[in-house]
N, C-alpha and C positions, 0 to 999 in steps of 0.2 A: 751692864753699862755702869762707868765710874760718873757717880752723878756730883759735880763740881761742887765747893763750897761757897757760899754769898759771904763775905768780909760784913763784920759786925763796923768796923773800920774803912769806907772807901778810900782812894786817893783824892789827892788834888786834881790830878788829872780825871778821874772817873769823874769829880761833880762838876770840871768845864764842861765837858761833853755832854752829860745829863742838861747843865743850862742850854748849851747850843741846840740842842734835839727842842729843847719846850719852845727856843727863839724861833729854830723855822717852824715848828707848830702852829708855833702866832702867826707868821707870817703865810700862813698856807692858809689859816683859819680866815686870815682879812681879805683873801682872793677869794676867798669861797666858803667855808663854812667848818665848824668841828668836827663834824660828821668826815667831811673830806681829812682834813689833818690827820682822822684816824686811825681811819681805813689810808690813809698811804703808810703812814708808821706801821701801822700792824701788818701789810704785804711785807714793807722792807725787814721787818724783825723777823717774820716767817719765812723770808727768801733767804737772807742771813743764817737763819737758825739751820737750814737744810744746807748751807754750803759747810756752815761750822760740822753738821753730824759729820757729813763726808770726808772731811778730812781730819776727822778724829778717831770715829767708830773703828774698830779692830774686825768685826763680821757683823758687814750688810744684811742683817735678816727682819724678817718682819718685826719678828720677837723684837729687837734692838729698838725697831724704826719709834714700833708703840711705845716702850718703856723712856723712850725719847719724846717722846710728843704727851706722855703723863708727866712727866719731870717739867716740859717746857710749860706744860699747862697749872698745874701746881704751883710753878714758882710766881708765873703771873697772875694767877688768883691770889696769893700771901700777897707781893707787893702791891697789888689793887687793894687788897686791906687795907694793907699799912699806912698807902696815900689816904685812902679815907679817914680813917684815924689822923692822920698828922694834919687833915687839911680843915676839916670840920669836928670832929672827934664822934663818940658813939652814935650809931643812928638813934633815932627816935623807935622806940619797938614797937607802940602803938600806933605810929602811924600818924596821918594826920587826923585833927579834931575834929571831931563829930558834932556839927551844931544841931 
């Protein structure tokens, strides 16, 4: 599987879309809760993510399916990092204080 490059560089267009996705976020979040916002983001990126293999992958096989679902899984754990990092920066290692 040819596993795509992430642009060091996004467009313009890539960060409105980025804000529109956080706006219904909010907006899903004040009907109902984060938890809900989520979990509907993460159905729709993993319904998306299965329609994208399909009409990319060259041979449907298990082998492919996995090596797609390690790549999609990889990439979302690096940018969950990276929000951490840019939003609060390093965790705390220790944890919280011990009185």
């Amino acid at each position: 599987m040819t596993q795509p490059k992430l642009s060091d560089k996004p467009s313009d267009e890539f960060l409105v879309k980025v804000n529109d996705f956080i706006e219904m976020a909010n907006r899903i979040e004040r009907r109902h809760d984060s938890a809900h916002a989520q979990m509907a983001f993460l159905y729709a990126f993993s319904r998306y993510g299965a329609y994208h293999y399909f009409n990319t992958v060259k041979a449907d096989t298990p082998e492919e399916r996995e090596a797609y679902v390690g790549y999609l899984g990889g990439a979302v754990v690096h940018l969950l990092r990276q929000n951490f990092q840019q939003m609060r920066g390093p965790a705390d290692a220790g944890g919280p204080a011990e009185e």
